[in-house]
C-alpha positions as CSV (number, residue, x, y, z in Angstrom):
1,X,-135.1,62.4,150.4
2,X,-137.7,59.8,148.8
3,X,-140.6,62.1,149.8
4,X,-139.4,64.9,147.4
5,X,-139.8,62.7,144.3
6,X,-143.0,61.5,145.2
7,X,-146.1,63.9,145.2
8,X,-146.4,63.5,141.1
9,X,-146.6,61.3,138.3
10,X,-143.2,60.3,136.8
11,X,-142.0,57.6,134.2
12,X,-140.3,54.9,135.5
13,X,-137.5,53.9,133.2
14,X,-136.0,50.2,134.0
15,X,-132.8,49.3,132.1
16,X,-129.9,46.8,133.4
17,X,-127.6,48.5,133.6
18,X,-126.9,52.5,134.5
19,X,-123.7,54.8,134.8
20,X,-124.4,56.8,137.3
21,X,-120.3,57.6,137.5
22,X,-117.5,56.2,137.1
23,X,-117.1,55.2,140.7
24,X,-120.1,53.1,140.7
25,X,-119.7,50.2,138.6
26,X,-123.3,49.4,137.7
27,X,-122.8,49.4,133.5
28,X,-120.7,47.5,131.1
29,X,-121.2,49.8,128.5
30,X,-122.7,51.9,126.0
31,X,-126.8,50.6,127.2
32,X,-125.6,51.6,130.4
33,X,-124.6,55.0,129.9
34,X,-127.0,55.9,127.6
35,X,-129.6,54.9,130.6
36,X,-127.2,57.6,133.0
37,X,-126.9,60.2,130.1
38,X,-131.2,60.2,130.1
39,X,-131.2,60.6,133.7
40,X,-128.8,63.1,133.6
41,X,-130.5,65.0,131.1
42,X,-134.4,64.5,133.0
43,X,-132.5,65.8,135.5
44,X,-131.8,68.6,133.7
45,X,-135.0,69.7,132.3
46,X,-137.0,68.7,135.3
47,X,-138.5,66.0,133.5
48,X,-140.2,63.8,136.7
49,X,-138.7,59.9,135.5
50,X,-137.4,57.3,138.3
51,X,-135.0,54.9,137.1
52,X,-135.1,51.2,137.9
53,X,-131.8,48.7,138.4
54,X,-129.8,46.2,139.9
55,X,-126.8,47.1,142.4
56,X,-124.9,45.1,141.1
57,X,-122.5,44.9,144.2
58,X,-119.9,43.3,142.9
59,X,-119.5,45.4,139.7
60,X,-118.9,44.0,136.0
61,X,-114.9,43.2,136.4
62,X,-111.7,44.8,136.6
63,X,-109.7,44.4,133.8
64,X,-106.1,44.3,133.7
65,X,-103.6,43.1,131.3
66,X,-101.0,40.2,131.6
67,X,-97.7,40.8,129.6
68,X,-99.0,38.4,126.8
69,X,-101.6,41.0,126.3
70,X,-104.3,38.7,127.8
71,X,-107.6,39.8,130.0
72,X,-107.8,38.8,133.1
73,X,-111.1,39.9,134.8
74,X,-110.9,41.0,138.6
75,X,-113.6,41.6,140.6
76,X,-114.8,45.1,140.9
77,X,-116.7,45.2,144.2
78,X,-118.2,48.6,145.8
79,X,-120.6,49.2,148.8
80,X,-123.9,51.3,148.0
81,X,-123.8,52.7,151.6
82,X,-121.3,55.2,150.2
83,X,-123.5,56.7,147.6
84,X,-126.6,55.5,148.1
85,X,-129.7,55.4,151.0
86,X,-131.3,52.2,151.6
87,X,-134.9,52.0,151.6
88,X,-137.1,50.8,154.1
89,X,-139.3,48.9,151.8
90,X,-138.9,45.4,151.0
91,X,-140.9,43.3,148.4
92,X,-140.9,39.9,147.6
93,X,-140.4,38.0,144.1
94,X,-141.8,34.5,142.7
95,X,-138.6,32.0,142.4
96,X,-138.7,28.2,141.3
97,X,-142.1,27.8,144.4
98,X,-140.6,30.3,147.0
99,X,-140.5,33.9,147.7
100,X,-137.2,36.2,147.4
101,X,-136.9,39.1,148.9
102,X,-135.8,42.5,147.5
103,X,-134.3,45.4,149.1
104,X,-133.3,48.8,147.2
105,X,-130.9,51.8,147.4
106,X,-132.1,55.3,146.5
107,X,-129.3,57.1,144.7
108,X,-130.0,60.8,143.8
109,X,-128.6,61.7,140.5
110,X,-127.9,65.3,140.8
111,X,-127.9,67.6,137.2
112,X,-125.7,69.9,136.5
113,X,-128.2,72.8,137.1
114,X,-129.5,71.8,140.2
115,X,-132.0,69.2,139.3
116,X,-132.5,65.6,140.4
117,X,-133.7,62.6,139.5
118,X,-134.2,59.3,141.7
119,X,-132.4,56.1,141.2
120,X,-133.6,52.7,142.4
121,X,-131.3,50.1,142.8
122,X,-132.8,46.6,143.4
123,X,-131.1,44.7,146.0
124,X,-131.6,41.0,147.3
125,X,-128.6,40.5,149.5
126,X,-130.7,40.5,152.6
127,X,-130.5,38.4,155.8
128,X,-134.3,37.1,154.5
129,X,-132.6,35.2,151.6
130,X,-130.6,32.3,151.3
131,X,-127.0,32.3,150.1
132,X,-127.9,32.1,146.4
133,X,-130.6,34.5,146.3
134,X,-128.5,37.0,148.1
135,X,-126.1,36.6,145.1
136,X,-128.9,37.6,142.4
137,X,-128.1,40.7,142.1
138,X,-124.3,40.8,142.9
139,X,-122.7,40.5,138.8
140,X,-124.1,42.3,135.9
141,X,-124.7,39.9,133.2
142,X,-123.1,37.3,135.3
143,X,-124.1,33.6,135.4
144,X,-126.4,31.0,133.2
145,X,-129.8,31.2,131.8
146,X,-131.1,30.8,135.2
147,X,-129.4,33.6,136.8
148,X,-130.1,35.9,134.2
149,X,-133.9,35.0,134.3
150,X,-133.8,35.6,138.2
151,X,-132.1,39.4,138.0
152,X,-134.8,40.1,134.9
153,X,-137.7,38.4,137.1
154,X,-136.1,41.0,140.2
155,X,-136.0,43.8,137.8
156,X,-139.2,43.6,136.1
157,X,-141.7,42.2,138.3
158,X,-139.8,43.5,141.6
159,X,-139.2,46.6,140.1
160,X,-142.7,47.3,139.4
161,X,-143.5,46.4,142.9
162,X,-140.8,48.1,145.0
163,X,-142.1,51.2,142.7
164,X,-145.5,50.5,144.2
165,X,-144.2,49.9,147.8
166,X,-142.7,53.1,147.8
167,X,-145.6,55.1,146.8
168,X,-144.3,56.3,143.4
169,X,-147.3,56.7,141.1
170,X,-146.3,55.5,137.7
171,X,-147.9,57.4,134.2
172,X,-145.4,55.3,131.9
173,X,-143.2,52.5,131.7
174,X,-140.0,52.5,129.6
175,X,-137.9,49.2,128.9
176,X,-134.3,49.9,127.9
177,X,-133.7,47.3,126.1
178,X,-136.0,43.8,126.8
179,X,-134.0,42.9,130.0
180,X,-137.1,44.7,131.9
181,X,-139.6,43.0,130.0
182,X,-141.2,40.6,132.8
183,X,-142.9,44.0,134.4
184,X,-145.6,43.8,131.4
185,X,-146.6,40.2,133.0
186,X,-146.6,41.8,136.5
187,X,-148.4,44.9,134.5
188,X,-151.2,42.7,132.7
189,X,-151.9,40.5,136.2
190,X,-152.7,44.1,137.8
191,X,-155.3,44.7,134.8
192,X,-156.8,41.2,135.0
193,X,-160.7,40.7,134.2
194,X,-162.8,39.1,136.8
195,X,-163.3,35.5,135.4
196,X,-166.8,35.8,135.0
197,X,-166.2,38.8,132.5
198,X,-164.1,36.7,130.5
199,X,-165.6,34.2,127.6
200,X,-164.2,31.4,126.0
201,X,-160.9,32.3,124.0
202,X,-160.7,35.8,125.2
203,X,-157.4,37.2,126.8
204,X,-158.3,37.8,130.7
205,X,-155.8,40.8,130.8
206,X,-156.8,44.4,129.7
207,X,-153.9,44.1,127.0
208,X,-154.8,47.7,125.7
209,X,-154.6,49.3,129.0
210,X,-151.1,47.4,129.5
211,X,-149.9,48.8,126.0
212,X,-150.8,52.0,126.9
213,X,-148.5,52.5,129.5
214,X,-145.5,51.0,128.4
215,X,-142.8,51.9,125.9
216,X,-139.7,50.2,124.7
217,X,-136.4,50.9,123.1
218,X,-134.4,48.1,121.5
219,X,-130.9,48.3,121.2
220,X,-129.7,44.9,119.3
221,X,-130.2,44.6,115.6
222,X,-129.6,40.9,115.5
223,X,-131.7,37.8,116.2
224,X,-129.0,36.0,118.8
225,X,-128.5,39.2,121.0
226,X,-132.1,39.2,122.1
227,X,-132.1,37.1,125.6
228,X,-134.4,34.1,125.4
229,X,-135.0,31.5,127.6
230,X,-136.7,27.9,127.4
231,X,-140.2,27.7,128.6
232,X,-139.1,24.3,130.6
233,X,-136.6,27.0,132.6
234,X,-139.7,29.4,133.0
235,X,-141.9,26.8,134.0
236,X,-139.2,25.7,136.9
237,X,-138.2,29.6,137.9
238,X,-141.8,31.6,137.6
239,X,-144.3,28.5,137.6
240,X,-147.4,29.4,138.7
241,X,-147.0,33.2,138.3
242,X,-148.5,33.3,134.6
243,X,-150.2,31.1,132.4
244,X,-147.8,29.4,130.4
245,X,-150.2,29.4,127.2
246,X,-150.9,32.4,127.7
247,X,-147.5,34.2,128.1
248,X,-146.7,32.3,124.7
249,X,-149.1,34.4,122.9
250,X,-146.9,36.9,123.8
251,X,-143.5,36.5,124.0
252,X,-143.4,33.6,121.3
253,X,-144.6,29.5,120.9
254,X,-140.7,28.0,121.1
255,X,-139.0,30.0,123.6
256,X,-139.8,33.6,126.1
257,X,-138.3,36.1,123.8
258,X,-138.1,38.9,125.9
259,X,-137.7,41.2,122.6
260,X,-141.1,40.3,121.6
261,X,-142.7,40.4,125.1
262,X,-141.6,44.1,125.0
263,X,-142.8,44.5,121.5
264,X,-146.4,43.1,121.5
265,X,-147.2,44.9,125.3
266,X,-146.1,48.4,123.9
267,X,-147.6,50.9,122.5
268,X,-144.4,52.7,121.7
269,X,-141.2,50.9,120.5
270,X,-138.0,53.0,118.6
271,X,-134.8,51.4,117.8
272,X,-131.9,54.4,118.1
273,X,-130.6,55.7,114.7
274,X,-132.5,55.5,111.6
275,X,-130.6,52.8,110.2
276,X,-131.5,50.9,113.5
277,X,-135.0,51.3,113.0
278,X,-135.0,49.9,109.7
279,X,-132.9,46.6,110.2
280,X,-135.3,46.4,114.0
281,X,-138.7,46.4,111.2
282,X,-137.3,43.7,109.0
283,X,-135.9,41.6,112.2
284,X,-139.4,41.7,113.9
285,X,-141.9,42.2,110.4
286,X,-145.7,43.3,111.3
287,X,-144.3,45.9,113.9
288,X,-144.2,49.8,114.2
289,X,-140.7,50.8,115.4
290,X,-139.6,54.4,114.8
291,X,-136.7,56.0,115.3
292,X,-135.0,58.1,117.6
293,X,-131.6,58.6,117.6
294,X,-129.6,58.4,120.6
295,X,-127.3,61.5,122.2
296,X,-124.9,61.9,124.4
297,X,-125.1,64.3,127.8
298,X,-123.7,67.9,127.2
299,X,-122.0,68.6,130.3
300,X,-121.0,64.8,131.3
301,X,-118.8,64.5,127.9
302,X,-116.9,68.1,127.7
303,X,-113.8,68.5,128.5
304,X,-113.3,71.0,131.1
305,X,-111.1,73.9,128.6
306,X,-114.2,73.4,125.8
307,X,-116.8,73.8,128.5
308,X,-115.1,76.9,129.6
309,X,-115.0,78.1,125.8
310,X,-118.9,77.4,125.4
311,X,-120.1,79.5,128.2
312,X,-117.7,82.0,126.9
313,X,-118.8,82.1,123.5
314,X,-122.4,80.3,123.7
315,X,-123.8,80.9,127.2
316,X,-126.9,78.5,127.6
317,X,-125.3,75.8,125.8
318,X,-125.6,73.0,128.1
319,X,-129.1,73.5,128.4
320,X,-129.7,74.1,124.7
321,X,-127.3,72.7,122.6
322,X,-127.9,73.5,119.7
323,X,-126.5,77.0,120.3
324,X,-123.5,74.5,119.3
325,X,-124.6,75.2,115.5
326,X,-123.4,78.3,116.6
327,X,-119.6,77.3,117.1
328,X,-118.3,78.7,113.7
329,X,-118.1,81.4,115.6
330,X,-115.5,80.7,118.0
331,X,-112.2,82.3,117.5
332,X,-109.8,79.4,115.9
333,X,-106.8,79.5,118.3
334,X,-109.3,80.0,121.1
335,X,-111.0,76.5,120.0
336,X,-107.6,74.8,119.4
337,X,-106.3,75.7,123.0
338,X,-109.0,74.2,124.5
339,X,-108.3,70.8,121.9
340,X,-104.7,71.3,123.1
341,X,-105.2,71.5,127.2
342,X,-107.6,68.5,126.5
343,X,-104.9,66.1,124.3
344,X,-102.4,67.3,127.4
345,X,-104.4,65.2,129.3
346,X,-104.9,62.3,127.5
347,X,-100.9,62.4,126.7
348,X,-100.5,62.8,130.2
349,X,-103.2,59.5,130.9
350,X,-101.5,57.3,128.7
351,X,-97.7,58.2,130.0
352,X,-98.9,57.4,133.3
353,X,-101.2,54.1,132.9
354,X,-99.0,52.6,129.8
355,X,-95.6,54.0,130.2
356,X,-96.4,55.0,126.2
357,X,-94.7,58.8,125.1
358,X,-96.9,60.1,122.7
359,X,-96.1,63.7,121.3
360,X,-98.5,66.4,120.9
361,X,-97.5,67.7,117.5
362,X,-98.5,64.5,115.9
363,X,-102.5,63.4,115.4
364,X,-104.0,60.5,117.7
365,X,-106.4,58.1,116.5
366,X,-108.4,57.2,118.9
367,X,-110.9,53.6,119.4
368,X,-112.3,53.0,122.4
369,X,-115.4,50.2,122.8
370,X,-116.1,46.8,124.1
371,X,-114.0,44.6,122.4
372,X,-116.4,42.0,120.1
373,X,-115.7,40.4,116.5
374,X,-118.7,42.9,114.7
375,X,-117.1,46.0,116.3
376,X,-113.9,45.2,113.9
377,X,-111.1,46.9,116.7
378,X,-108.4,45.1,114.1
379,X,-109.6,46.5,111.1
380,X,-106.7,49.5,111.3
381,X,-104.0,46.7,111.9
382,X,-105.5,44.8,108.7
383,X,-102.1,45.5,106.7
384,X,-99.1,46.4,109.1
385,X,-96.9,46.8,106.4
386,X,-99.0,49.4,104.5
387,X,-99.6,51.0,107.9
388,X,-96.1,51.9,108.3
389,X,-95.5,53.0,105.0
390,X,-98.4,55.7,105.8
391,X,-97.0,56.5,109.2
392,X,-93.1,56.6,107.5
393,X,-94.8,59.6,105.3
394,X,-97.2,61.0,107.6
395,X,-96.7,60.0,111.3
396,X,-99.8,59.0,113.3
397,X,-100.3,57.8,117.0
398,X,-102.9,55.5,118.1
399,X,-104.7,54.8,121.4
400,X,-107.0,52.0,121.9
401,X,-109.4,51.1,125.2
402,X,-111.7,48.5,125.6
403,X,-113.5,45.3,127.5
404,X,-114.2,41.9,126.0
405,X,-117.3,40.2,128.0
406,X,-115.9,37.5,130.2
407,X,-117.7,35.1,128.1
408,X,-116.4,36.6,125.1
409,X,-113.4,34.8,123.9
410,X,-113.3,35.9,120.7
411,X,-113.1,39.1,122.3
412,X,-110.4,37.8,124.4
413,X,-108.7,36.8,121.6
414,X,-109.3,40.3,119.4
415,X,-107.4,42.4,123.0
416,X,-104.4,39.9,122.4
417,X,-103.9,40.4,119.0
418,X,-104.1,44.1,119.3
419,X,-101.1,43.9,121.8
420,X,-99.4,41.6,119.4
421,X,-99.9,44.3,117.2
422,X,-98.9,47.3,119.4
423,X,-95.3,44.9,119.9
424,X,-94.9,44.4,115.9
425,X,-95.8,48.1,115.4
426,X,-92.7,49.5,118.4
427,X,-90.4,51.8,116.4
428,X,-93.0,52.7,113.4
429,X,-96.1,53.8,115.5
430,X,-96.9,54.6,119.1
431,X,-99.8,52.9,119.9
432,X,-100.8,52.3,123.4
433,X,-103.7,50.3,124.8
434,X,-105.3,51.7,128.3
435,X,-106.4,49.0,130.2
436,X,-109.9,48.7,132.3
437,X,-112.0,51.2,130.4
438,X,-114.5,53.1,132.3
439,X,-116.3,56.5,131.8
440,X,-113.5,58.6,133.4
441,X,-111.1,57.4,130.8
442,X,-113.6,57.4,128.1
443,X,-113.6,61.5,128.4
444,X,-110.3,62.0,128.7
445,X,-110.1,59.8,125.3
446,X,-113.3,61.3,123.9
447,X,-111.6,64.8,124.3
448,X,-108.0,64.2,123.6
449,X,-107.6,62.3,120.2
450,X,-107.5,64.1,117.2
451,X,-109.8,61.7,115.4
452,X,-112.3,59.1,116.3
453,X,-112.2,56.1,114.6
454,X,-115.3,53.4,114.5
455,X,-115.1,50.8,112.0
456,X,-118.0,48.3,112.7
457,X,-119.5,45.6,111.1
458,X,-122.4,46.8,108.6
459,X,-125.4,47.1,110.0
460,X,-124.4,45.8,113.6
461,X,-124.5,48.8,115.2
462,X,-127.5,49.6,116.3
463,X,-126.2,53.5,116.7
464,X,-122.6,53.9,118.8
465,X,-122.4,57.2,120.7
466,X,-119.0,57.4,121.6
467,X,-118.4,59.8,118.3
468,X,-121.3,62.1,119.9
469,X,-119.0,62.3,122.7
470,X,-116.1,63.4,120.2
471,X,-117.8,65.6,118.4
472,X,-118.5,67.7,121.7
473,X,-114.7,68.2,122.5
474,X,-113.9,68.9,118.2
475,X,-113.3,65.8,117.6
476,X,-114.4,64.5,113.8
477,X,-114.9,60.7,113.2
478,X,-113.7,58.3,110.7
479,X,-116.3,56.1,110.7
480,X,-117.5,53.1,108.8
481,X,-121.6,54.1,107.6
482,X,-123.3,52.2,110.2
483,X,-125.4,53.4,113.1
484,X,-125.9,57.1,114.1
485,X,-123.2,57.8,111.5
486,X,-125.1,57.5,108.5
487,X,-127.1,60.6,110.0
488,X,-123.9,62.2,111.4
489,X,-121.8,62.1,108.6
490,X,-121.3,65.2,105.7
491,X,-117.7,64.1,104.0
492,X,-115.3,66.6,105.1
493,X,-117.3,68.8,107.1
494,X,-117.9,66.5,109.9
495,X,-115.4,64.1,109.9
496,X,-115.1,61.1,106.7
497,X,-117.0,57.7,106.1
498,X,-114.8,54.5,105.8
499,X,-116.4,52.8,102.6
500,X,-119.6,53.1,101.5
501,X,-123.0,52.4,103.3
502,X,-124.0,48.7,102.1
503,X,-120.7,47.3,101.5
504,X,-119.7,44.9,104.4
505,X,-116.4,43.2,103.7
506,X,-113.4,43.3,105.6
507,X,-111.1,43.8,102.6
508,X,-112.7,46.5,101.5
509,X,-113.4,48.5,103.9
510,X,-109.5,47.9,105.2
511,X,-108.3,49.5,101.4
512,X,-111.0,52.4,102.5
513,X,-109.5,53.0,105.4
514,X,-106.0,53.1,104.6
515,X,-107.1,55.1,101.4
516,X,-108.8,57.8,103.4
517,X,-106.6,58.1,105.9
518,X,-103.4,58.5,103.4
519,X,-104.9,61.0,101.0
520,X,-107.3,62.7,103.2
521,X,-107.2,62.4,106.8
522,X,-103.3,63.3,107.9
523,X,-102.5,65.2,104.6
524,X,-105.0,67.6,106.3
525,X,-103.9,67.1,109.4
526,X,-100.1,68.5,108.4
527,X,-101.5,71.3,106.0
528,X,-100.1,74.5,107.6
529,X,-102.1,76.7,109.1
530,X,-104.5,74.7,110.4
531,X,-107.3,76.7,109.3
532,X,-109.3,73.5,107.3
533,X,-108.7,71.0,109.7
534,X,-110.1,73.8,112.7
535,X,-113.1,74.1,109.8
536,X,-113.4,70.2,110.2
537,X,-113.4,70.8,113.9
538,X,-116.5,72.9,114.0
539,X,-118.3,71.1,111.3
540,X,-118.8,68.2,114.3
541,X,-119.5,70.7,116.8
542,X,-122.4,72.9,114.6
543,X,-123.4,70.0,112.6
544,X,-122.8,66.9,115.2
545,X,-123.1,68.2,118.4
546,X,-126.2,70.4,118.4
547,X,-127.6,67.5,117.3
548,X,-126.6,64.1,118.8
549,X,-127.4,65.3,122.1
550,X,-129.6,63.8,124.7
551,X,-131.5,66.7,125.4
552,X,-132.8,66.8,121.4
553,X,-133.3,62.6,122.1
554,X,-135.7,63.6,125.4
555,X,-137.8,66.1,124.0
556,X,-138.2,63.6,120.9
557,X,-139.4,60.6,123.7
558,X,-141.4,63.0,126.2
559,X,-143.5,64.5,122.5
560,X,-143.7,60.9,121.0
561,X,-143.7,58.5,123.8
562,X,-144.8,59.9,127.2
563,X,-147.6,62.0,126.0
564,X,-149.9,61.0,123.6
């Protein structure tokens, strides 16, 4: 119930999007469960946080493919009233001279221990609003500039104030990501001076006191990913809620930036991986951004056969990974049984959802992300000819996952040309690609390959943790030097690095691949008895897992962020 969550202090962390579970389609991707897998973890160690979002009621989109290997987006509809409680608060929003109003859902994330953390879940389809409005929070990322602008306005400013409404006493703010940045304005008219205390040229907001509170992760290490919106579109949506001058000051003279909105009304800002942080300090020069590495949520990314061989072998583990640096010590056939039960079921998932026999004495590549130009998914299929000669010699399988954004049609583009690929490739290599990717599939495929392949552009990933799932299940990457991998990555004790760190090209880091893969990757693979490639195995566990987790990325925010 919402009393139980309310008699202290907690951090109220806002992001977009949130996987709650698979069921609930309120993410797109990896921003959205990161924002679950931090829940899921507070939950955990009793940390008090409430998470902010949108319903989202009609989902991101269902994807299925046609027989041209084209996406076609369905809807993906579901109705909160089956996993949520409504709230009997209701708050009201500024909108282009009239007032919306805002409903919310209380979903109670339960952790795997017994803990729990609250989940708000903004909602303005309500019999108060007009067709349109009632539609504002429906599609994640859906719409123009003006629809985005009216689910971040709902999110930051009426997430601040359904907080408020509902008696939750807030310590800290956290924006995931700058989606959530519009609850600073909302923040700084709360801390306003009485005009009289104010003197010519002086900010009337208690900036400092603002900063104080709030703290921001950025997730996008490029200038055109940050939303922005034209001061002639605030002026119509939020006129007369701020000062227009004075909002400039802070989010930027030519356009709201909500980036730098989050960045100059925080005292805290990280980007998430090292790497990350550094590209985040030259993108936006004059500002502090540290680092701190994203993880991944123990128990919500094992399979089931490696969870039962942890508490066997490393009781406590899913409270404390880093007993994981501990897993040299599992017996090796007891660790490759639980690899085998968990490829069983990935073998079993793509026989049934691609009509694709793959066999379990041959190693699985595995990719699996939204499908966009900088994440490279056709990098492997650079050279088919070269592919098959490597496969003639030493047989592979590959299965690949993954949504392109509606919008995205060079994404579009990227899924049909992988299925050209998959039809050119028939006879030489299995490869299968699993349609409508969601976080059920992504741990069957997290657990089941026998290596995880990432092969982004250099440096546009901000961190990736899909290979922190891998690494949980045994699973060693192959991964391009980018993002959390640069950290993660000891050549052949964790997994292997595609190329080196600073070179970028597509050429070259296609030979790399190929290279690695032929005289290092399925050579070990075949070399009888699998005692090296086991070795491989729990190099990610001890060095990757125990590491890469979310519990080691909350202590690191609760020590550096929340309490200072």
């Amino acid at each position: 119930m919402l009393e139980d969550f309310l008699p202290q202090p907690r951090i109220a962390y806002f992001s977009m999007e949130i996987g709650l579970q698979a069921e609930i389609p309120t993410y797109s991707g990896g921003l959205g469960v990161l924002a679950g897998d931090t829940l899921r973890t507070a939950a955990d160690l009793e940390l008090p946080m409430v998470a902010v979002s949108l319903v989202s009621r009609r989902g991101y989109f269902r994807q299925t493919i046609d027989a041209q290997g084209r996406q076609v987006e369905q809807p993906d509809p579901w109705e909160p009233a089956r996993f949520a409680t409504p709230l009997e608060a209701k708050i009201t929003v500024p909108c282009e001279g009239r007032r919306i109003w805002v409903g919310g859902w209380l979903y109670e994330l339960q952790a795997h221990p017994g803990g729990r953390q609250p989940v708000v879940l903004l909602d303005t389809d309500l019999d108060e609003n007009g067709a349109a409005d009632r539609e504002i929070t429906h599609h994640l990322y859906g719409g123009d500039d003006a629809y985005r602008l009216k689910q971040e306005i709902v999110l930051g400013i009426g997430g601040v104030r359904m907080l408020q409404a509902l008696g939750f006493e807030v310590s800290h703010y956290h924006m995931n990501e700058g989606h959530s940045a519009l609850l600073t304005l909302e923040l700084l008219r709360r801390n306003a001076y009485a005009p009289e205390d104010v003197r010519p040229g002086e900010q009337p907001y208690d900036v400092p006191r603002v900063r104080e509170v709030c703290n921001f992760t950025t997730h996008t290490p490029v200038e055109a990913g940050h939303d922005k919106f034209s001061y002639d579109l605030v002026a119509r949506v939020l006129g007369g809620y701020f000062d227009v001058a004075a909002l400039k000051t802070f989010a930027g003279e030519d356009q709201l930036n909500m980036t730098r909105l989050a960045l100059n009304l925080s005292d805290y800002v990280n980007g998430v991986a090292r790497r990350h942080a550094e590209t985040s300090r030259r993108l936006f020069p004059g500002y502090r951004v540290r680092a701190i590495t994203n993880g991944v949520h123990p128990m919500a990314w094992t399979s089931p056969g490696f969870v039962r061989l942890y508490d066997q072998h490393l009781a406590g583990w899913c409270h404390e990974p880093e007993l994981l640096a501990r897993a040299d010590r599992v017996p090796d056939d007891a660790l490759w049984a639980a690899h085998a039960e968990a490829k069983g079921e990935l073998i079993a998932s793509v026989k049934e959802r691609a009509g694709v026999a793959l066999r379990p004495d041959v190693p699985i590549l595995g990719f699996a992300r939204r499908m966009t130009g900088y994440k490279r998914p056709d990098l492997l299929f650079s050279d088919l000819q070269r592919l098959k000669a490597i496969a003639a010699r030493l047989p592979f399988q590959v299965v690949l996952a993954g949504k392109a954004h509606p919008r995205d049609e060079g994404g579009k583009r990227l899924i049909e040309a992988l299925h050209a690929h998959v039809r050119e490739l028939h006879g030489s290599i299995a490869v299968a690609y699993l349609q409508n990717y969601d976080m059920a599939l992504a741990r069957t495929l997290v657990a089941g390959v026998d290596v995880w392949l990432n092969t982004p552009l250099r440096p546009l990933e901000a961190s990736g943790t899909s290979g922190m799932k891998a690494a949980f299940n045994g699973v060693p990457s192959l991964s391009v030097l980018d993002g959390w991998w640069i950290e993660g990555c000891i050549e052949g004790v964790t997994g292997w690095a595609v190329g080196e760190a600073e070179v970028s090209g597509n050429g070259d880091d296609a030979a790399a691949l190929y290279r690695k893969l032929e005289d290092v990757v399925l050579p070990l693979y075949c070399r009888a008895p699998r005692r090296e490639w086991i070795a491989v195995m729990k190099g990610a566990i001890c060095k990757n897992a125990s590491f890469f987790n979310s519990h080691r990325m909350m202590r690191r925010y609760v020590t550096e962020a929340y309490i200072r």
